[in-house]
DSSP file (Angstrom, degrees, kcal/mol; ACC not computed):
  #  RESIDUE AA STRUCTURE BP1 BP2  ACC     N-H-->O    O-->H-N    N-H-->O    O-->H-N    TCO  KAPPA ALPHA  PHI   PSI    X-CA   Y-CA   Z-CA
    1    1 A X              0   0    0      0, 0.0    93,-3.3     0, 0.0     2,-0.7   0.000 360.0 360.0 360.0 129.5  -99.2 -162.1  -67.1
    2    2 A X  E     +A   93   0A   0     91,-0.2    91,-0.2     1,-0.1     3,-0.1  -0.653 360.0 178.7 -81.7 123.0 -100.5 -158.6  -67.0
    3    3 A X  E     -     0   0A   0     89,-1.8     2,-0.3    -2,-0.7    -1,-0.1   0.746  55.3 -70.5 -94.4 -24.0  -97.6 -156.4  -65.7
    4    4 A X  E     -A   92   0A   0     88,-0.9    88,-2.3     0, 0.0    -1,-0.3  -0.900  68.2 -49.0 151.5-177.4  -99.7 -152.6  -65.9
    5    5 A X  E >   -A   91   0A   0     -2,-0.3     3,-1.1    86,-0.2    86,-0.3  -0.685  46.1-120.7-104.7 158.9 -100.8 -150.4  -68.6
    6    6 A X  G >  S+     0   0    0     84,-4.6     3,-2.6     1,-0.3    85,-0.1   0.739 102.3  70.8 -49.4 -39.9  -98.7 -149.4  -71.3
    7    7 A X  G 3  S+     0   0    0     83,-0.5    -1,-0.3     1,-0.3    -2,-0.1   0.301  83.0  74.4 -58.4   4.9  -98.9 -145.7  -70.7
    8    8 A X  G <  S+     0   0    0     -3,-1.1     2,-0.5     1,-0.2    -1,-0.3   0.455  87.3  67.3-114.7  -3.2  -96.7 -146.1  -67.6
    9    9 A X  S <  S-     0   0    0     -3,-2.6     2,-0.4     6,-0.0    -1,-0.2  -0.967  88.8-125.8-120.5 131.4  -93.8 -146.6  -69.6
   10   10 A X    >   -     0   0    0     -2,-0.5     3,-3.0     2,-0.1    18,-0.2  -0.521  34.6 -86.7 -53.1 114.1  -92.6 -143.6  -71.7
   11   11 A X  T 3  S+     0   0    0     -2,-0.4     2,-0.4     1,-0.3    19,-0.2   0.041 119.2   9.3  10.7 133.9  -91.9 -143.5  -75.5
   12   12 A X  T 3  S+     0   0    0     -3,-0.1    -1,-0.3     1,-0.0     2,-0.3   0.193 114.5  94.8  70.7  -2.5  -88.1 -144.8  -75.7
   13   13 A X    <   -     0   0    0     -3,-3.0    15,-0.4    -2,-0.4     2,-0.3  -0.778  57.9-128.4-118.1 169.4  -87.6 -145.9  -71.9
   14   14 A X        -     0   0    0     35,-0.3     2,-0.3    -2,-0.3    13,-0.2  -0.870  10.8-157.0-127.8 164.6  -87.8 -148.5  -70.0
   15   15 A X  E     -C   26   0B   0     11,-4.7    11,-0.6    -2,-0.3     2,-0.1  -0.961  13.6-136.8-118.8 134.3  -89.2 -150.4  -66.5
   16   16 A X  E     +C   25   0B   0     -2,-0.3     9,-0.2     9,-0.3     2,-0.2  -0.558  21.5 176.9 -67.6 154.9  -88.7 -152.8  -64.3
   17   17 A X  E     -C   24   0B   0      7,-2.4     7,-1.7     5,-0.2     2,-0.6  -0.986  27.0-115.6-156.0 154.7  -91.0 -154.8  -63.1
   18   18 A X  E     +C   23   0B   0      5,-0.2     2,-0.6    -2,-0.2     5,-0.2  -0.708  29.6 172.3 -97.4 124.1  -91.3 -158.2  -60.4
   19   19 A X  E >   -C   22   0B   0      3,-1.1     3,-1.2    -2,-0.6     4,-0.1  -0.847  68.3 -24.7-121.1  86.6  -92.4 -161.5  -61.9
   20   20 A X  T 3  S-     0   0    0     -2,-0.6     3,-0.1     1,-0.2    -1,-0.1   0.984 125.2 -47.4  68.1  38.5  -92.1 -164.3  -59.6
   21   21 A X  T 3  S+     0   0    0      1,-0.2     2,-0.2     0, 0.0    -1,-0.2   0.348 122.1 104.7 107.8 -18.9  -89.9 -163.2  -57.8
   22   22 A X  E <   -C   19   0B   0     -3,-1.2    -3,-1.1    16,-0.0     2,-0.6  -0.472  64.2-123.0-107.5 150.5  -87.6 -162.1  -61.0
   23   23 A X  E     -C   18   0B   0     -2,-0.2    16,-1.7    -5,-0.2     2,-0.3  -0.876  27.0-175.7-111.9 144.6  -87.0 -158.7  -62.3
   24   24 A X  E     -CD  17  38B   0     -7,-1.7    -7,-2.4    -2,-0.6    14,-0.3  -0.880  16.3-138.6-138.6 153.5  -87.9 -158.3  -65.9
   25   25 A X  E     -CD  16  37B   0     12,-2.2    12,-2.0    -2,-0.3     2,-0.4  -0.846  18.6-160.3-106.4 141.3  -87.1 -154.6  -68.1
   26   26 A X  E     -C   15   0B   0    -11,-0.6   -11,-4.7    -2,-0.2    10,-0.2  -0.984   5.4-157.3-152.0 118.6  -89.6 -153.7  -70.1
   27   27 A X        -     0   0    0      8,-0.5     8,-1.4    -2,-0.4     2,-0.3  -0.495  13.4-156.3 -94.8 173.2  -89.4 -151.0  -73.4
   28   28 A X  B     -F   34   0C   0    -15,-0.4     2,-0.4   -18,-0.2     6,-0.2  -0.834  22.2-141.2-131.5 130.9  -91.4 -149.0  -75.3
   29   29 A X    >   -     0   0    0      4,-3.7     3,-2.4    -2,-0.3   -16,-0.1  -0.553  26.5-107.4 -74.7 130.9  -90.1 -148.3  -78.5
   30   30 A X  T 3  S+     0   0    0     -2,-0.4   -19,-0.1     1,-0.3    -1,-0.1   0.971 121.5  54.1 -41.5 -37.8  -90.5 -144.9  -80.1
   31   31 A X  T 3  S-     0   0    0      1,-0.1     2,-1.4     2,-0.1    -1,-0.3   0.005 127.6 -98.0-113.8  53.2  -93.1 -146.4  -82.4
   32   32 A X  S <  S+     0   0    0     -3,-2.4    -3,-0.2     1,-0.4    -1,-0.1  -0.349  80.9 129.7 126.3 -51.0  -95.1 -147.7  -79.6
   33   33 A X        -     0   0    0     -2,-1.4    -4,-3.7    -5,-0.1    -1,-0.4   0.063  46.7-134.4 -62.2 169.6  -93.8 -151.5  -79.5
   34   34 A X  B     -F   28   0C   0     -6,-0.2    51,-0.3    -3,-0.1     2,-0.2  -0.690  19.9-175.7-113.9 154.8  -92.7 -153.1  -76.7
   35   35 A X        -     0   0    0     -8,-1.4    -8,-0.5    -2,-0.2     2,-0.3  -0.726   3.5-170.0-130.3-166.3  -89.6 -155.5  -75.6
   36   36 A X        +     0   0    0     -2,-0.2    47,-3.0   -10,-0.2     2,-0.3  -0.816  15.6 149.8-171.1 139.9  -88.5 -157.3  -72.7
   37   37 A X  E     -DE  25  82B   0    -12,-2.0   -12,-2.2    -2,-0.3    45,-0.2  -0.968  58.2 -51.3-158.5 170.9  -85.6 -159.0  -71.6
   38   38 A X  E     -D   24   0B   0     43,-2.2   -14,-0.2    -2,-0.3    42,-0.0  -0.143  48.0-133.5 -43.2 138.7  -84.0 -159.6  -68.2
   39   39 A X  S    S+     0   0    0    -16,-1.7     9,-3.3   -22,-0.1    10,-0.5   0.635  79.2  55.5-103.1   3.1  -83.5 -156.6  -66.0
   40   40 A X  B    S-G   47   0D   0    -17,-0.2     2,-0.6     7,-0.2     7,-0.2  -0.798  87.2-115.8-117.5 152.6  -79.8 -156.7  -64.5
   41   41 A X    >>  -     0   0    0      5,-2.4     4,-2.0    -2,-0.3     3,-1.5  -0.868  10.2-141.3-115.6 163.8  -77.1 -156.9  -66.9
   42   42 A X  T 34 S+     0   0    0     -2,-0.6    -1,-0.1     1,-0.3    36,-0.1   0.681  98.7  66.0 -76.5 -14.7  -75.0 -160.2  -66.7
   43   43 A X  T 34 S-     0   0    0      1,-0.1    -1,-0.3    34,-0.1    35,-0.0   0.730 135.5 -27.2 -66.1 -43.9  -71.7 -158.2  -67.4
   44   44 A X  T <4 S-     0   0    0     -3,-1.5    -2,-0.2     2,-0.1    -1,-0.1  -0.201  95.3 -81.6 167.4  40.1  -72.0 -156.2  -63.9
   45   45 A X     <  +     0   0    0     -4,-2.0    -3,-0.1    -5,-0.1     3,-0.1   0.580  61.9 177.4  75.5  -9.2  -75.5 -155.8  -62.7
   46   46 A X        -     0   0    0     -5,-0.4    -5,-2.4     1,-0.2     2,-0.5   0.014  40.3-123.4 -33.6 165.8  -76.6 -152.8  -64.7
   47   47 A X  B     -G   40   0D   0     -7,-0.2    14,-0.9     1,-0.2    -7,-0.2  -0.911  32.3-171.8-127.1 125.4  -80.0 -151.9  -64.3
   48   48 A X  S >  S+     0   0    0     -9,-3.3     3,-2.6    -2,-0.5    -1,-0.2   0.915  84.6  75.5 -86.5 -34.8  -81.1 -152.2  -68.5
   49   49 A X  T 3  S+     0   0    0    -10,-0.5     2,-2.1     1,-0.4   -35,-0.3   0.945 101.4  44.8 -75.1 -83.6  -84.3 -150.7  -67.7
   50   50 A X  T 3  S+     0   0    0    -37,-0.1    -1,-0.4   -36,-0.0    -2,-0.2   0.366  92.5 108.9 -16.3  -6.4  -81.8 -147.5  -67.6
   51   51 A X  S <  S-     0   0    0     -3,-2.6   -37,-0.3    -2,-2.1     9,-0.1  -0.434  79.1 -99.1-107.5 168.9  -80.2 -148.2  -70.2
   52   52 A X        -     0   0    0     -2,-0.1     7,-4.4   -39,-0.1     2,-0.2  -0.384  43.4-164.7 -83.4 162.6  -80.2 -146.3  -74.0
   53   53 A X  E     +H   58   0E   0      5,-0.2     2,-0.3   -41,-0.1     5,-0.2  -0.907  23.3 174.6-144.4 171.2  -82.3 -148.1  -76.1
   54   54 A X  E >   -H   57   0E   0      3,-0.7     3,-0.8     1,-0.4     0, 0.0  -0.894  59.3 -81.8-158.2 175.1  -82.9 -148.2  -80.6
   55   55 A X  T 3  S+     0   0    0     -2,-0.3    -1,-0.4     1,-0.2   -25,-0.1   0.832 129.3  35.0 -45.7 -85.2  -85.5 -150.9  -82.5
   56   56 A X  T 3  S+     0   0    0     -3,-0.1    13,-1.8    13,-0.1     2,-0.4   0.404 117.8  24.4 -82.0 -22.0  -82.7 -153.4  -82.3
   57   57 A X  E <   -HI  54  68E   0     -3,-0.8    -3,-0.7    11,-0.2     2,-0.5  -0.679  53.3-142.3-132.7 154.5  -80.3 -153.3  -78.9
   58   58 A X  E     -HI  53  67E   0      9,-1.2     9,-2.6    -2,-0.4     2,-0.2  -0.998  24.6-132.4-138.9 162.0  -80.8 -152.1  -75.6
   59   59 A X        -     0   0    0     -7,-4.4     2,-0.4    -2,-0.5     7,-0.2  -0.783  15.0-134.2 -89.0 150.8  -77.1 -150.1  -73.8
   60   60 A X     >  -     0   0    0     -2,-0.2     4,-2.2    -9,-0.1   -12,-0.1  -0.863  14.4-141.2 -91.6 136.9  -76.4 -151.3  -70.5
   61   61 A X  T  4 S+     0   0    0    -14,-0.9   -13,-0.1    -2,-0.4     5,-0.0   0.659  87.5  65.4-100.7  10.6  -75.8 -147.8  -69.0
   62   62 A X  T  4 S-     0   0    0      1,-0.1    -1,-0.2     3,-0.1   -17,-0.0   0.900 132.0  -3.6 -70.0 -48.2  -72.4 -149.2  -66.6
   63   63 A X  T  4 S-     0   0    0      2,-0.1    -2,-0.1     0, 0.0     3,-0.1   0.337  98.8-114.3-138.4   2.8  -70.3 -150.0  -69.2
   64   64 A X     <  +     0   0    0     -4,-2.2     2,-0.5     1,-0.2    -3,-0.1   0.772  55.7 158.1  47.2  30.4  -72.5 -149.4  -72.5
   65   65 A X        -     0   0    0     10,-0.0    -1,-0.2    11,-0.0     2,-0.2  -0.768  27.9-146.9 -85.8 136.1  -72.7 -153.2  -73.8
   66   66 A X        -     0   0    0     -2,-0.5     2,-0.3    -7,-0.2    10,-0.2  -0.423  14.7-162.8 -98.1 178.7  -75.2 -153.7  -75.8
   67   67 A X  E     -I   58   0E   0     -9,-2.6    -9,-1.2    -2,-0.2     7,-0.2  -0.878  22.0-110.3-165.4 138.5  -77.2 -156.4  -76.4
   68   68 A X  E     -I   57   0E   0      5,-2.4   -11,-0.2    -2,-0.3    12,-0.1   0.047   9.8-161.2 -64.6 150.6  -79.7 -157.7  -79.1
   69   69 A X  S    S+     0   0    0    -13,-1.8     3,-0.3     2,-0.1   -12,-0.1   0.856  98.0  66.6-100.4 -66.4  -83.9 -157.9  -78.4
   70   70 A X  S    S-     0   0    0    -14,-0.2    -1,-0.1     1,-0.2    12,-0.1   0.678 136.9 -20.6   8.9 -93.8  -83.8 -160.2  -81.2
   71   71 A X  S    S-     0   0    0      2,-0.1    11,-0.2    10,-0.0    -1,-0.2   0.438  84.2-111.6-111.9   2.2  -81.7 -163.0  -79.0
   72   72 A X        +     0   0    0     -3,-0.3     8,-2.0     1,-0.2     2,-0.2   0.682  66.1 147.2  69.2  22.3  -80.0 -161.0  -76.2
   73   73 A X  B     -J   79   0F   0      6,-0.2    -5,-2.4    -4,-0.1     2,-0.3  -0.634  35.4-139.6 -75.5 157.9  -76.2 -161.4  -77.5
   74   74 A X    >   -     0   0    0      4,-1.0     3,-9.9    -7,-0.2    -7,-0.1  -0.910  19.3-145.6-130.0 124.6  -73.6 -159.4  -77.4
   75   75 A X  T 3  S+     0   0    0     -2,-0.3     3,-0.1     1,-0.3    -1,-0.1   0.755 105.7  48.0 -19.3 -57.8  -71.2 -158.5  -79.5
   76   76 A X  T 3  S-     0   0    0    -10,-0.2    -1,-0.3     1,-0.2     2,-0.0   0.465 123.9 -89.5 -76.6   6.8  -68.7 -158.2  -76.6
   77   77 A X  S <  S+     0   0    0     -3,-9.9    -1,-0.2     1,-0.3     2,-0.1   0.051  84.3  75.2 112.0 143.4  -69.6 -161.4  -75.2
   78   78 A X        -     0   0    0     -3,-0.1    -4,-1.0     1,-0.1    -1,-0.3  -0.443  57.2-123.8 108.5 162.1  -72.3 -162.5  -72.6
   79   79 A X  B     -J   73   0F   0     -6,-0.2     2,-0.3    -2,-0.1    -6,-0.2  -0.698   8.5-141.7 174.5 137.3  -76.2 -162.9  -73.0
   80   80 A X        -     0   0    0     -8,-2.0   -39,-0.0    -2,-0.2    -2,-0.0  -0.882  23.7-121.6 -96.2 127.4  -79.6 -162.0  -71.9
   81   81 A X        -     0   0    0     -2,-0.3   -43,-2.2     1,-0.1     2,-0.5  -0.081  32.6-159.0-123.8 137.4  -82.3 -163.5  -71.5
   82   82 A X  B     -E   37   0B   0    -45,-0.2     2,-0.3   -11,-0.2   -45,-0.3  -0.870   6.2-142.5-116.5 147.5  -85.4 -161.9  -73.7
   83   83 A X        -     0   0    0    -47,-3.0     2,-0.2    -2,-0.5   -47,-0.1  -0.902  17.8-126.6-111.8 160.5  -89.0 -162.2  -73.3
   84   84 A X        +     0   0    0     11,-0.3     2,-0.3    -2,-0.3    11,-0.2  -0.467  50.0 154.4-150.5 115.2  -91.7 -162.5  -75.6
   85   85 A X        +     0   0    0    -51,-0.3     2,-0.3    -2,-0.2     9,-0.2  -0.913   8.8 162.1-140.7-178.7  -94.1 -159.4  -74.3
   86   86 A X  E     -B   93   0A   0      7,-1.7     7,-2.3    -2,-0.3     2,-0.3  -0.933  38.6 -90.7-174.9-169.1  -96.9 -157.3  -76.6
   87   87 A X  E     +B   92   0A   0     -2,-0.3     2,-0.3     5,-0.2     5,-0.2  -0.790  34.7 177.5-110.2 145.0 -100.0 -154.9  -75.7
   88   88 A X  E >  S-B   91   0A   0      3,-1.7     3,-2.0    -2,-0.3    -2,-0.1  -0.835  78.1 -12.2-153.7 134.9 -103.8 -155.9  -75.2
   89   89 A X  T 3  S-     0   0    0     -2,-0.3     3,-0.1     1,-0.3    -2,-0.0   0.430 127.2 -57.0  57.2  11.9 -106.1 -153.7  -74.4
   90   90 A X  T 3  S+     0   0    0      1,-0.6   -84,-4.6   -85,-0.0   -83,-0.5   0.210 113.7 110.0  91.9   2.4 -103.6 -151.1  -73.6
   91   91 A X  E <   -AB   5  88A   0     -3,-2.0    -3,-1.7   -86,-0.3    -1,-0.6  -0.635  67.2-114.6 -72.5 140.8 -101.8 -153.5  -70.8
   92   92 A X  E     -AB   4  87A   0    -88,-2.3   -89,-1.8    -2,-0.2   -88,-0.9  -0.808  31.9-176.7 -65.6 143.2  -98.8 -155.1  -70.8
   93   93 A X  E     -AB   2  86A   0     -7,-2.3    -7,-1.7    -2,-0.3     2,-0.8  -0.984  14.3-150.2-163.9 125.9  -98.7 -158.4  -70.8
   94   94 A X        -     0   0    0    -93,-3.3    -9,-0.2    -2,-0.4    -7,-0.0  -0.735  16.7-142.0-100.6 104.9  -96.0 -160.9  -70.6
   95   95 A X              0   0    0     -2,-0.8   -11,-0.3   -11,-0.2    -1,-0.0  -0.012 360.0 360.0 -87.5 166.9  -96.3 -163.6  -72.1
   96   96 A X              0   0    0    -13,-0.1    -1,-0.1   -11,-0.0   -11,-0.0   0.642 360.0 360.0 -81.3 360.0  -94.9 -167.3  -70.4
């Protein structure tokens, strides 16, 4: 599913964005890749799309758990759900 073009999220931040009905966060990395994972966090509703972000983690920016793009754990317990996203043609596009 094409979600918008890439350029609309900033180097190092992230967006939400509505998918069926669902809200999904979507980085950009400093070098350019993209991640995606569920957009509230399960801990207390953070908005992750807000949140600090590095290659490996995003921060939830309520209470600053993090939690892996890898598998969406966290150390401190809890887990999120990631999705499988990448670039074509300068879109995002999320895959099912």
């Amino acid at each position: 599913m094409r979600l918008g073009p890439v350029d609309a999220i900033p180097l190092g931040e992230g967006r939400a964005f509505a998918v069926d009905g669902e809200q999904v966060a979507v980085f950009r990395l400093r070098d350019g890749t993209l991640r995606a994972t569920q957009a509230r966090c399960p801990h207390a509703g953070g908005p992750l799309a807000d949140g600090q972000l590095d290659p490996r983690s995003i921060v939830c920016p309520l209470h600053a758990r993090a939690f892996s793009f890898a598998d969406g754990s966290c150390a401190e317990g809890g887990k999120i759900t990631v999705h499988a996203v990448r670039e074509e043609g300068g879109a995002i596009v999320l895959e099912s």
